[in-house]
C-alpha positions in Angstrom: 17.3 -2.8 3.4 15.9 -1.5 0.4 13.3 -3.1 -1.3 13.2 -4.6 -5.7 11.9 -3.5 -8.4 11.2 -7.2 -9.2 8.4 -7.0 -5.8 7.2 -3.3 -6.9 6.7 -5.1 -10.6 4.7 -8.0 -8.4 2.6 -5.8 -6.6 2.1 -3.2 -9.4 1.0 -6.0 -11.9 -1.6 -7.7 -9.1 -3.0 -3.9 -9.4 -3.4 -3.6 -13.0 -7.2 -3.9 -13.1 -6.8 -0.6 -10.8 -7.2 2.4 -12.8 -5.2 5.2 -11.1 -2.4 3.5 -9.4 1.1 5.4 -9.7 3.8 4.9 -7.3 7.4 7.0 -6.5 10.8 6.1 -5.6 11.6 7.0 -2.0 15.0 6.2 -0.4 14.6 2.3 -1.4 11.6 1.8 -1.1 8.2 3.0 -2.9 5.3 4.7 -2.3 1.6 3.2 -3.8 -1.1 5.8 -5.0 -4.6 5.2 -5.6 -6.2 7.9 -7.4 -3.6 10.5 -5.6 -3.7 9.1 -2.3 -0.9 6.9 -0.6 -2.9 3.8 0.5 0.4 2.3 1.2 4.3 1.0 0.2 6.6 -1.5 -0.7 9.1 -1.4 2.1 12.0 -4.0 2.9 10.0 -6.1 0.1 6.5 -5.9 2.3 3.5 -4.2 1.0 1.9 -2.6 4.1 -1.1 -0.2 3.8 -2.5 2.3 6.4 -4.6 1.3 9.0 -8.4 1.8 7.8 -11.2 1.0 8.9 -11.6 -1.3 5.7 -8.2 -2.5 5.8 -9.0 -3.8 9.7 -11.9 -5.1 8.4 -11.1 -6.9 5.5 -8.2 -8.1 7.0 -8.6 -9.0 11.0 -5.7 -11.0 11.4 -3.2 -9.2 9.6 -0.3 -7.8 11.8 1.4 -4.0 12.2 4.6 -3.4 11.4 6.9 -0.5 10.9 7.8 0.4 7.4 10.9 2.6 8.6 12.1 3.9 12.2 10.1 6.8 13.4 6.8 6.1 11.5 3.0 4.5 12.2 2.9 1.2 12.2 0.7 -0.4 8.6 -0.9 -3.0 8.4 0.9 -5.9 6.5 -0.9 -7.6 3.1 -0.2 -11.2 3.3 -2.5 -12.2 0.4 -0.2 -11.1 -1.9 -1.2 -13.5 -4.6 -4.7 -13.1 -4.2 -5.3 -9.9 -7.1 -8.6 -9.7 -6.3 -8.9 -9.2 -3.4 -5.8 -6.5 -3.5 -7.4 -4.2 -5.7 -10.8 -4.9 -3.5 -8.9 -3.5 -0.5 -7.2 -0.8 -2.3 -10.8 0.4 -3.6 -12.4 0.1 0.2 -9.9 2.2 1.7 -9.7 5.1 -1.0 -12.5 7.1 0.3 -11.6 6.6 4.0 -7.8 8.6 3.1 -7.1 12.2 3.2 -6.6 14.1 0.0 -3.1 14.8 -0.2 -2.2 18.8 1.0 -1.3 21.0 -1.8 2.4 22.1 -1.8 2.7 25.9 -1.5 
């Protein structure tokens, strides 16, 4: 199931006070960036984010799910409505992901 642009809008607008946020289409569903690096995605309409050790931290209880057959499991944001603590989890976990590879 592919996921809205209504939820992508959602999420996108609770990450405004994030400078540095892009995103890209991907086969239904969308990609988050944070300064370059994918911290996450909107996937069947659930933002999940990779497992960090800030996103573990600064949420304990959250569960893993799959975004898509075949990949990790990420970790599922439930406070959603909550903006700042979003872009305080978003900002944790940028230092603790790779810099994307260069394409040749």
């Amino acid at each position: 199931m592919a996921s809205g642009k209504d939820y992508l809008d959602f999420v996108l607008d609770q990450l405004s006070d994030l400078d540095g946020i892009t995103y890209k289409p991907m086969m239904g569903e969308f990609i988050i960036y944070y300064n370059g690096k994918i911290v996450g995605g909107i996937y069947d309409d659930r933002f999940l984010v990779k497992d960090t050790p800030s996103s573990k931290k600064l949420m304990p209880g959250a569960s893993y799910e799959i975004p898509y057959e075949g990949a990790k499991p990420m970790l599922s944001v439930d406070e959603i409505d909550d903006r700042a603590f979003l872009c305080s989890l978003i900002r944790s976990m940028e230092p603790e992901l790779p810099v994307p590879k260069k394409k040749k």
